[in-house]
DOZARO-575042 format. One record per residue (C-alpha): residue number from 1; residue in one letter; x, z, y. Coordinates in nm, 2 decimals, always signed. Each point is the difference from the previous one (the first is absolute). Layout:
N
<NUM A <X Z Y>>
...
//
This chain:
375
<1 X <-3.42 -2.37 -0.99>>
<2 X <+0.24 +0.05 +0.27>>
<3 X <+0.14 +0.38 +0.04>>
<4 X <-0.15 +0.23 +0.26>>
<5 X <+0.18 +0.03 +0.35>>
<6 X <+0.22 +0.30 -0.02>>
<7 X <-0.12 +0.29 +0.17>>
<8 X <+0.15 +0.10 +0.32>>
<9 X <+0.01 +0.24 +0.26>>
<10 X <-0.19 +0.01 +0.32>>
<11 X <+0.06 +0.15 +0.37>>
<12 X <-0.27 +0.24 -0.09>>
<13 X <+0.16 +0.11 -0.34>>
<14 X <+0.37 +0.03 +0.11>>
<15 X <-0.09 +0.28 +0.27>>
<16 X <-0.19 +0.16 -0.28>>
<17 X <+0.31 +0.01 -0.22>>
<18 X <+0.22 +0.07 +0.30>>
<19 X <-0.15 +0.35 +0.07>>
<20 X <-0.03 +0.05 -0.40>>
<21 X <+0.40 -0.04 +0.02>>
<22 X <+0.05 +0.22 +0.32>>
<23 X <-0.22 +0.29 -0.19>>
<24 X <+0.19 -0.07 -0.28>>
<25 X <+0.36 +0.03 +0.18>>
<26 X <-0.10 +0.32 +0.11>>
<27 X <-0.13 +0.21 -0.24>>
<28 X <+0.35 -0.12 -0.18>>
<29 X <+0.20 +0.10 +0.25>>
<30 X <-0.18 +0.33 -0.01>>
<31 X <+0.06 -0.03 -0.40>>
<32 X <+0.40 +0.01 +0.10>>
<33 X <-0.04 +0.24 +0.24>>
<34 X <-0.17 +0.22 -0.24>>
<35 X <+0.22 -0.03 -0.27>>
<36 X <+0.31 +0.02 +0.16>>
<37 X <-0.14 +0.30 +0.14>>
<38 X <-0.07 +0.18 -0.38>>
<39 X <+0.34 -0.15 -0.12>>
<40 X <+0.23 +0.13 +0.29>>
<41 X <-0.15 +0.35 +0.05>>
<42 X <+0.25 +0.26 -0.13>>
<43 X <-0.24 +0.26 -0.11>>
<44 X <-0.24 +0.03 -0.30>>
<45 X <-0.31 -0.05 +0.20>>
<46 X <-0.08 -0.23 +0.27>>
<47 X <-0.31 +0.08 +0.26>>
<48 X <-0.24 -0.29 -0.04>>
<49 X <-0.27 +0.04 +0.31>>
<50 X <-0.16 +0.35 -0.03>>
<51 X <+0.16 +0.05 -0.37>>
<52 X <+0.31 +0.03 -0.14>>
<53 X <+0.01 -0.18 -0.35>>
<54 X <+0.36 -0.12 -0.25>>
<55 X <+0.24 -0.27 +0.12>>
<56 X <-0.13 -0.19 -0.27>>
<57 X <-0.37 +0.02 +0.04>>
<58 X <+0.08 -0.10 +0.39>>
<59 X <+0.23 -0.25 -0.14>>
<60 X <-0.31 -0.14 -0.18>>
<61 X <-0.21 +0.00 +0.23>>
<62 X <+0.22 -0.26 +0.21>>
<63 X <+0.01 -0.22 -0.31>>
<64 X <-0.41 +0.03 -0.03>>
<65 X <+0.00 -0.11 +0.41>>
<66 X <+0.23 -0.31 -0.11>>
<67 X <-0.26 -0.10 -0.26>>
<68 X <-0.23 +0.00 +0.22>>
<69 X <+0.23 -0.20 +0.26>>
<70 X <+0.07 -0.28 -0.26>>
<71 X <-0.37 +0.02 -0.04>>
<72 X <-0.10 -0.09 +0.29>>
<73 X <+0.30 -0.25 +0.05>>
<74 X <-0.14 -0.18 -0.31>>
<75 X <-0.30 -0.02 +0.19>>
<76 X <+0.11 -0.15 +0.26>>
<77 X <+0.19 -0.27 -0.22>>
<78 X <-0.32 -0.11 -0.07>>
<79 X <-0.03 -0.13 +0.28>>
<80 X <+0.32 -0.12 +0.15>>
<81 X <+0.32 -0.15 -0.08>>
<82 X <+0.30 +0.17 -0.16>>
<83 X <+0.21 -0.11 +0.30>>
<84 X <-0.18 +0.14 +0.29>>
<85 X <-0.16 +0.28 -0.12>>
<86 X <+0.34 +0.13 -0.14>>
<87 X <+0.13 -0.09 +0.37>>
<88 X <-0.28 +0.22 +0.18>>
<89 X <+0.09 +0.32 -0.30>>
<90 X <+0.32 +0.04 +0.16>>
<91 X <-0.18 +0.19 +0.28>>
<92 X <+0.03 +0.33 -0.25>>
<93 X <+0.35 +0.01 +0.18>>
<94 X <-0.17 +0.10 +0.30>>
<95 X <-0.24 +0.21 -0.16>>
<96 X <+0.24 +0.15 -0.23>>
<97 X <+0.24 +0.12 +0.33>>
<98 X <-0.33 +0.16 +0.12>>
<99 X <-0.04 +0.18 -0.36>>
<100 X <+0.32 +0.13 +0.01>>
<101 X <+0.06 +0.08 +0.32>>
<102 X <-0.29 +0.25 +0.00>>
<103 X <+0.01 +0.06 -0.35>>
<104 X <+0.39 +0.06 -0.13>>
<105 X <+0.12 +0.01 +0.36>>
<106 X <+0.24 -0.26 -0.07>>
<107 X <+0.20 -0.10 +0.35>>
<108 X <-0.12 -0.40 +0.10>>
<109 X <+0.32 -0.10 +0.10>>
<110 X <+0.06 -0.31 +0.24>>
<111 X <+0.14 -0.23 -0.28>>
<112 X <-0.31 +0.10 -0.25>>
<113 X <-0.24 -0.07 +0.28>>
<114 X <+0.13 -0.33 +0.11>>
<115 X <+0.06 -0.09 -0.36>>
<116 X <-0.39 +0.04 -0.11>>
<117 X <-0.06 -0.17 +0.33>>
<118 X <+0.17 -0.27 -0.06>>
<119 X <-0.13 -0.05 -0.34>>
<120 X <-0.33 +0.01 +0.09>>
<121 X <+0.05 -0.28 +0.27>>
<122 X <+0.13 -0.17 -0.30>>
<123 X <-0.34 +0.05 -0.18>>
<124 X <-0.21 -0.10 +0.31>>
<125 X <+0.21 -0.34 -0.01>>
<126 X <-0.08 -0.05 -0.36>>
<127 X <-0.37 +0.06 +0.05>>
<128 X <+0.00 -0.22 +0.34>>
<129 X <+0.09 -0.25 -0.24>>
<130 X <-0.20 +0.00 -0.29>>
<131 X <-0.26 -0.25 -0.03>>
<132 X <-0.38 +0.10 -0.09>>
<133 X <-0.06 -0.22 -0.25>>
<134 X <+0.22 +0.07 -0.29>>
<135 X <-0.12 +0.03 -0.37>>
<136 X <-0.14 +0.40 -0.06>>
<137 X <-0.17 -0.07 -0.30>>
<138 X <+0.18 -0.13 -0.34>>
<139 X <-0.19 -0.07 -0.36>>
<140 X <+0.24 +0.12 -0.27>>
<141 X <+0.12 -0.36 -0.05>>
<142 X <+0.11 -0.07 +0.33>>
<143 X <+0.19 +0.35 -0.01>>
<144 X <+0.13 -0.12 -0.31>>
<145 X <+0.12 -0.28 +0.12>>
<146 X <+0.16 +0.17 +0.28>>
<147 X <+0.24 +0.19 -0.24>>
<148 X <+0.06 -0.33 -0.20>>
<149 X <+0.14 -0.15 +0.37>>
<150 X <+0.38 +0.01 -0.01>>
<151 X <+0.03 +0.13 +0.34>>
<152 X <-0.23 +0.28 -0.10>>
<153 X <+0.15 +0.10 -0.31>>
<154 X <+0.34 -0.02 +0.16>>
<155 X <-0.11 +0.24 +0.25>>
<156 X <-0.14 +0.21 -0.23>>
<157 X <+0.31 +0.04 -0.22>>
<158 X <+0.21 +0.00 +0.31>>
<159 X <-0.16 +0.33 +0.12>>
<160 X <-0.03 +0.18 -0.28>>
<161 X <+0.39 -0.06 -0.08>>
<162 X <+0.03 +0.17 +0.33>>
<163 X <-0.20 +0.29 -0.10>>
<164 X <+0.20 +0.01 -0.29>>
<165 X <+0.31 +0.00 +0.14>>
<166 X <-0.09 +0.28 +0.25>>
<167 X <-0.14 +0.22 -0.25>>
<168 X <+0.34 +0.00 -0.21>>
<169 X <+0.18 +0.03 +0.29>>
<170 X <-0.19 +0.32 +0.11>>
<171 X <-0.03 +0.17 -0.34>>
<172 X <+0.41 -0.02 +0.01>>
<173 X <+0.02 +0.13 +0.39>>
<174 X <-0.25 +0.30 -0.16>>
<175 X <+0.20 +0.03 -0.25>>
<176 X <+0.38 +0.06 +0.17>>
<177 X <-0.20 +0.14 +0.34>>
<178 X <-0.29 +0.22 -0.10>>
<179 X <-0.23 +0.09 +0.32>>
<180 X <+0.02 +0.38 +0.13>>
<181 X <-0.12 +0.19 +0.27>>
<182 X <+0.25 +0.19 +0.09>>
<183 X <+0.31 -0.27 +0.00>>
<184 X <+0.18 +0.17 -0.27>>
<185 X <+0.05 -0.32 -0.25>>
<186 X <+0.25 -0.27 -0.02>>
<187 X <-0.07 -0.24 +0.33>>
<188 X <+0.01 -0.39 +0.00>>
<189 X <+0.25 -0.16 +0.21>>
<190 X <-0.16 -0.10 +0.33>>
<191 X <-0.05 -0.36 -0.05>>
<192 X <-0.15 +0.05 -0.37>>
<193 X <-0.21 +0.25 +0.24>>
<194 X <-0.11 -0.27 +0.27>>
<195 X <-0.07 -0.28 -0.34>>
<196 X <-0.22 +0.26 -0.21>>
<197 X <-0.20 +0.10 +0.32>>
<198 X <-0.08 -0.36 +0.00>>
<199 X <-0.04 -0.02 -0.34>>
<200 X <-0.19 +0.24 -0.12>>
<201 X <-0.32 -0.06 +0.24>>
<202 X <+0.04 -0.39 -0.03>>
<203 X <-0.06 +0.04 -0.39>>
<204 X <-0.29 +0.15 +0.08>>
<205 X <-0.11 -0.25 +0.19>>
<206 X <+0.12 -0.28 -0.22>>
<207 X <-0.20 +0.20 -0.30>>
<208 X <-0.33 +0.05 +0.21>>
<209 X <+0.03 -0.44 +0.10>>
<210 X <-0.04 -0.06 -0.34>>
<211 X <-0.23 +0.25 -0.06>>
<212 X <-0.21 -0.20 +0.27>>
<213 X <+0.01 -0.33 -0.14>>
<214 X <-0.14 +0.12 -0.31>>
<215 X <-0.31 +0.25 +0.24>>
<216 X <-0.04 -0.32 +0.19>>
<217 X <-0.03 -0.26 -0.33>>
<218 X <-0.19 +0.25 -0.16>>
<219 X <-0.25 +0.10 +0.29>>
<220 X <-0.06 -0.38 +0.09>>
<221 X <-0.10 -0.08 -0.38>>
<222 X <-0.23 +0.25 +0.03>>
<223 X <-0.17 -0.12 +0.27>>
<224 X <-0.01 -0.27 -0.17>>
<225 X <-0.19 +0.07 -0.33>>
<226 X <-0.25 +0.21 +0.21>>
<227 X <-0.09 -0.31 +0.21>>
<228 X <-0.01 -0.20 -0.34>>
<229 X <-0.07 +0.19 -0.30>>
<230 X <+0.22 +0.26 -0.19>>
<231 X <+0.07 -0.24 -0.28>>
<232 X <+0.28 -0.12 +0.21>>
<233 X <+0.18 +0.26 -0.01>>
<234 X <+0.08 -0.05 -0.34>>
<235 X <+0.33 -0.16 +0.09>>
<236 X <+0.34 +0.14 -0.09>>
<237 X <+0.10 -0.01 +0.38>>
<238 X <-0.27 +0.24 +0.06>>
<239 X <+0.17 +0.26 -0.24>>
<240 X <+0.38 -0.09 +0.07>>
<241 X <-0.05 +0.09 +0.37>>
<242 X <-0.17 +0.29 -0.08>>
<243 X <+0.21 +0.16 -0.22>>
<244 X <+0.30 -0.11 +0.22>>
<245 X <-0.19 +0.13 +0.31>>
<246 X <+0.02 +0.33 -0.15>>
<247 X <+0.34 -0.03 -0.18>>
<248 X <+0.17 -0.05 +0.36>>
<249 X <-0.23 +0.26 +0.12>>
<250 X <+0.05 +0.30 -0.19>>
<251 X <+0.40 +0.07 +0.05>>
<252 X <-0.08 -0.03 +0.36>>
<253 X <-0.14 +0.39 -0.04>>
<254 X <+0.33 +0.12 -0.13>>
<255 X <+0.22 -0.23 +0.19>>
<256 X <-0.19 +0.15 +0.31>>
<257 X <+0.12 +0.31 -0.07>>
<258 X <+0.36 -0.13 -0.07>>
<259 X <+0.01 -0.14 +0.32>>
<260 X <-0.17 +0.24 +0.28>>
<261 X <+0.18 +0.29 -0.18>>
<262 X <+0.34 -0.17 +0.12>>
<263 X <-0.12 -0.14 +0.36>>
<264 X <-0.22 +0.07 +0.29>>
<265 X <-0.34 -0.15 +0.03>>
<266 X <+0.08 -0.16 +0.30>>
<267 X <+0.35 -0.13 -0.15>>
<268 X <-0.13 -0.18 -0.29>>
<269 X <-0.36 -0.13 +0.06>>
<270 X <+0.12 -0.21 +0.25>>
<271 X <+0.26 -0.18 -0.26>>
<272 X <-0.23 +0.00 -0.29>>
<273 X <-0.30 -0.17 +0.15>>
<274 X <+0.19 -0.23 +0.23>>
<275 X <+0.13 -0.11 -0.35>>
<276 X <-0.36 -0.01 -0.15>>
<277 X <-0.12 -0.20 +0.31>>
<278 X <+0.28 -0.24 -0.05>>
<279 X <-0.09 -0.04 -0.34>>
<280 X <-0.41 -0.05 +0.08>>
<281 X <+0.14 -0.30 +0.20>>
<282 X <+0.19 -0.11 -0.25>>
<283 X <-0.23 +0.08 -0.27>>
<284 X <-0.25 -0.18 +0.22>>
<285 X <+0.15 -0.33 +0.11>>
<286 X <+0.22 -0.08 -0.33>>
<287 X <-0.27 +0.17 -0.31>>
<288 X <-0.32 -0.06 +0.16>>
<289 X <+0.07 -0.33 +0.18>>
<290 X <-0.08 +0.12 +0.30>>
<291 X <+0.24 -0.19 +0.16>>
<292 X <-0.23 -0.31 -0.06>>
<293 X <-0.23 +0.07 +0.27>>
<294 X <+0.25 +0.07 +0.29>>
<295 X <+0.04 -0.19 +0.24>>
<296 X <+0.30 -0.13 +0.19>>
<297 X <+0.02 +0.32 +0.31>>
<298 X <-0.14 +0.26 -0.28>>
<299 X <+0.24 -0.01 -0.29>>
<300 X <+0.33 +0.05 +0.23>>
<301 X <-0.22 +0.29 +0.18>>
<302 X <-0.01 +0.20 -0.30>>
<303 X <+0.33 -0.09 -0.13>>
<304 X <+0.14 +0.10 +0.33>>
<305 X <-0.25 +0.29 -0.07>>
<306 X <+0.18 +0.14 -0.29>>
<307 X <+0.33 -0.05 +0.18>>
<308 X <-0.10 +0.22 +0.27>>
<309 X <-0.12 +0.26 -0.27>>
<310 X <+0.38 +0.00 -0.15>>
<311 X <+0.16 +0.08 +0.35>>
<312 X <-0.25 +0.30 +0.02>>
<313 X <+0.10 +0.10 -0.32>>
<314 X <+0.37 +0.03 +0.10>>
<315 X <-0.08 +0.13 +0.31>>
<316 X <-0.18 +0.30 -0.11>>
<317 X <+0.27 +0.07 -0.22>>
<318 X <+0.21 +0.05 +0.33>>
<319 X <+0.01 +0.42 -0.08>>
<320 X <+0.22 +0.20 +0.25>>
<321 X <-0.17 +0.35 +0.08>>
<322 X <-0.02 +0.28 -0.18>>
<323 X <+0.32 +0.24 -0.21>>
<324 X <-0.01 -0.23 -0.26>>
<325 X <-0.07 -0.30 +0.12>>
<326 X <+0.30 -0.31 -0.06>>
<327 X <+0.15 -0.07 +0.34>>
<328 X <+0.01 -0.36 +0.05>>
<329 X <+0.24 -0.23 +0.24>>
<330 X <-0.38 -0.09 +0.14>>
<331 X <-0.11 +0.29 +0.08>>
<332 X <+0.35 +0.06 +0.11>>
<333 X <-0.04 -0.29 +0.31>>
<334 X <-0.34 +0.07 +0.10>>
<335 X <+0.12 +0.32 +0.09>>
<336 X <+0.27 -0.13 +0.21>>
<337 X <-0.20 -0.25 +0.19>>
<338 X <-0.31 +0.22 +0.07>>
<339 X <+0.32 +0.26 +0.11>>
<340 X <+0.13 -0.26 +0.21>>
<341 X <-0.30 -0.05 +0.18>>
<342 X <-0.18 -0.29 -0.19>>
<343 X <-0.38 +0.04 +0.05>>
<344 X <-0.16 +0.18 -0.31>>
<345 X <-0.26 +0.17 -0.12>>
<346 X <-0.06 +0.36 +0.11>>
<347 X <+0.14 +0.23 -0.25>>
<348 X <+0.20 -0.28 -0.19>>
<349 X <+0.38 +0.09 +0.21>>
<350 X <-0.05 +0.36 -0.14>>
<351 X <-0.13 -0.10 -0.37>>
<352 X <+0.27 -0.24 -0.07>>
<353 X <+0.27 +0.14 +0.20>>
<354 X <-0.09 +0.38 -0.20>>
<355 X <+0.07 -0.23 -0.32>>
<356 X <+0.35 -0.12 +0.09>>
<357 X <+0.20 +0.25 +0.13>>
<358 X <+0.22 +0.09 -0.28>>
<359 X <+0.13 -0.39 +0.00>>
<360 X <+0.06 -0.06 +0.38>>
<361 X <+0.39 +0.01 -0.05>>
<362 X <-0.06 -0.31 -0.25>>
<363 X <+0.25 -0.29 +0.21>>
<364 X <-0.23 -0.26 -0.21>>
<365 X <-0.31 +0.16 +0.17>>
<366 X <+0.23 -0.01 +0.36>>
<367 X <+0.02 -0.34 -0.06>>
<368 X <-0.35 -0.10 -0.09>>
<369 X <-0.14 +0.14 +0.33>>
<370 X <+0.25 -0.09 +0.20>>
<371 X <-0.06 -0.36 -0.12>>
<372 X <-0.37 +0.05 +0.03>>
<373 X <-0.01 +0.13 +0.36>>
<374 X <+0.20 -0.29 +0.12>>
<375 X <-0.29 -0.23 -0.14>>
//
């Protein structure tokens, strides 16, 4: 007998899953907020509502709100594709600026806001393009197939090297540059500074992509033995993703805290999901197949997609105000220009021209603007 049509999703279904993954992106962006909140609080005690309760019990109850996040994002896998739906959970960005604006009263710069802007014009691109009938449901023999596919296994390998790699890499940064409060250990040079602020959130990401393929196999097998009878779930796909679904799950709550200790909210969230939504496309188009059902506008759309997602990334990494903050030959010329009279945003002269002060004898800088003014 021939096979059954694979199952895929309608208009009806996508919107479904599309609100599933915009509830989902911002109860985790209030999981962030939450724990960044327990972890960076320099007393014993941190006021919760109307109590006051431990750093760690408020601590925990930002990891209980990211269970329940995941949750609902699993949900919502259900019913979408890995591509789009990770495109549309970018939007915590927005909702995690929100959080922690009004939450840890962290300052929204310009380059942050444009930044998650950006990225999340990047994300409307990928969904734009994604068609609505891809594949949502797999048996456990097409999903093994899918890892016996050199392309998928490749992938596979390829980003967890990377996770790997990163993970070395920032045990030995921890190790020579322990994080403290008050400033008083050994500090990196500035560039090993600039790569591990990178770093650190993008393995994050990186770890939580691959945590995703494994929710997303596992979650459409499901499906699938409900529909058909749970005698096919007795299939060693069914317990490989499962186990590995939680294996790249669990370090996430201690690299969490290894990570929002050393940054702002608002610094890394952006980094580490633009990686993870880079990765859902990736994970999507190359492990899934997903590529197979694009046609010939969509498939540069969301490439393009996660192109525009990368610039956002380095844009919000464009940090100029604040006593700590690096100063940055950037920074350094928009001050100049909006100075100069160029038109800019209100506030933006006095925010990056506050930032920049100390280095306006630099005859590099001189030059830079002079050049640029001439343009």
């Amino acid at each position: 007998a021939a096979p059954p049509p694979p199952e895929t999703v309608g208009v009806g279904l996508l919107i479904a899953a599309a609100l599933l993954a915009l509830c989902g992106a911002a109860l985790l962006a209030l999981s962030m907020v939450v724990q960044r909140y327990a972890l960076a609080h320099p007393g014993p005690r941190v006021k919760m509502l109307c109590w006051k309760t431990t750093r760690m019990r408020a601590w925990v109850v930002g990891l209980v709100i990211y269970g329940v996040a995941n949750g609902v994002y699993a949900a919502a896998l259900s019913f979408g594709p890995l591509s789009v739906l990770g495109s549309l959970f970018t939007t915590l960005l927005v909702f995690n600026m929100i959080f922690a604006r009004y939450m840890l009263g962290e300052e929204l710069e310009p380059p942050r806001v444009i930044g998650a802007l950006i990225i999340l014009i990047g994300a409307t691109c990928c969904a734009v393009s994604t068609p609505v009938d891809i594949e949502t449901v797999f048996s456990p023999d097409e999903i093994a197939e899918l890892f016996q596919r050199p392309e998928g296994i490749t992938y596979i390998c390829i980003l967890f090297g990377l996770v790997l790699a990163s993970v070395v890499s920032i045990l030995i940064f921890e190790r020579h540059y322990p994080n403290s409060h008050d400033g008083s250990n050994l500090q990196p040079p500035i560039w090993l500074a600039h790569v591990m602020a990178i770093l650190y959130p993008a393995s994050l990401g990186m770890d939580e992509g691959l945590a995703q393929i494994m929710m997303r196999s596992s979650v459409s097998m499901y499906n699938y033995c409900g529909e058909h009878g749970i005698m096919e779930c007795h299939h060693w796909t069914v317990y490989v993703t499962l186990l590995l679904w939680i294996a790249f799950s669990i370090p996430n709550l201690w690299w969490f805290k290894v990570v929002f200790q050393r940054y702002e909210v608002t610094v890394a969230l952006p980094i580490e999901y633009g990686a993870v939504n880079v990765c859902a496309i990736c994970s999507g188009l190359i492990f899934f197949n997903e590529a197979a059902y694009f046609n010939s506008w969509q498939l540069p759309l969301m490439i393009s997609g996660g192109c525009i997602i990368m610039l956002g990334i380095g844009i919000s990494r464009v940090h100029c105000g604040g006593a700590q903050a690096l100063k940055t030959s950037t920074c350094g010329v928009v001050a100049d220009l909006c100075q100069a009279g160029w038109s800019c945003p209100a506030g933006w002269s006095e925010y990056f021209w506050y930032s920049v002060t100390a280095e306006r004898s630099s005859p590099h800088r001189v030059a830079t603007v002079a050049v640029a003014a001439e343009a």
